[in-house]
N, C-alpha and C positions, 0 to 999 in steps of 0.2 A: 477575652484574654485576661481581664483585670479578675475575673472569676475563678480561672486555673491558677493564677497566682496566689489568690485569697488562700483556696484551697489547699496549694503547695506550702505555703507559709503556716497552715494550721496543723496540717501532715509534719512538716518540719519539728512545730512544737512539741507534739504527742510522741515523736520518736526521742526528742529530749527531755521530754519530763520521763519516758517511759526508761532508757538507760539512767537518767540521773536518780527518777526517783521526785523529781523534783522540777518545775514548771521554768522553765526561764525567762526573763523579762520579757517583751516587746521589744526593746531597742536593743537585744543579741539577734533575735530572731528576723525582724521583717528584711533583712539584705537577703535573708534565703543563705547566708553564710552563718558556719560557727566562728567567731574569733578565736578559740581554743582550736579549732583543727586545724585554721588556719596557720597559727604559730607554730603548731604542731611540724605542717608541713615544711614549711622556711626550719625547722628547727632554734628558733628563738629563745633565748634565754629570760630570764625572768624580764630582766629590764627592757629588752625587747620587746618582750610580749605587751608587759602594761602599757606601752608607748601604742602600738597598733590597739590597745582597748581604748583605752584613751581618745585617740582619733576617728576612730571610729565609732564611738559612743555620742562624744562631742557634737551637744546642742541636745540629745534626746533623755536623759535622766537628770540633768543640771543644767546649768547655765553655761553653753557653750564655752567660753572664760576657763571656767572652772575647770574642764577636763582638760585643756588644751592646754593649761599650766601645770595639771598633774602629767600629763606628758612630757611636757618640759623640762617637769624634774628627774622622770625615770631618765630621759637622754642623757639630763648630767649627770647622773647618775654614772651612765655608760661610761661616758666621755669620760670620767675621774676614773671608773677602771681603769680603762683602758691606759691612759696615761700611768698609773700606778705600776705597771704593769713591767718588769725588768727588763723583758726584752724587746721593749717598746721603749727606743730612748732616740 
């Protein structure tokens, strides 16, 4: 089982480097999910988006810490839109 996975996760990669052009991390790659298609699908907006990168990165390129507070920031992000927002009163 942990072999069809190996192999699915390196299949994953080669289709991504093959439309991008360009090889994508490890830590977008081993969930066997894109975070891009993902957000794609929810249709997410930027701040959105970086929030799901964010979390789900979180612990594998940085120091756990580190992502979970740049998430943090896209939410407030959000939050201030959203609030900004006239018909939101």
């Amino acid at each position: 089982m942990s072999d069809l996975r190996e192999i699915k996760k390196a299949q994953r990669s080669l289709e991504v480097e093959a439309s991008w052009g360009m090889k994508q991390p490890h830590y977008e790659t081993e969930s066997g999910f894109d975070v891009i298609d993902v957000c794609k699908a929810y249709d997410l907006n930027f701040n959105k988006g970086n929030m799901v990168k964010y979390v789900c990165r979180a612990g594998k390129k940085q120091d756990e810490l580190t992502d979970l507070l740049k998430a943090k920031e896209y939410l407030e992000r959000e939050i201030k839109f959203i609030r900004e927002q006239k018909w939101y009163t």
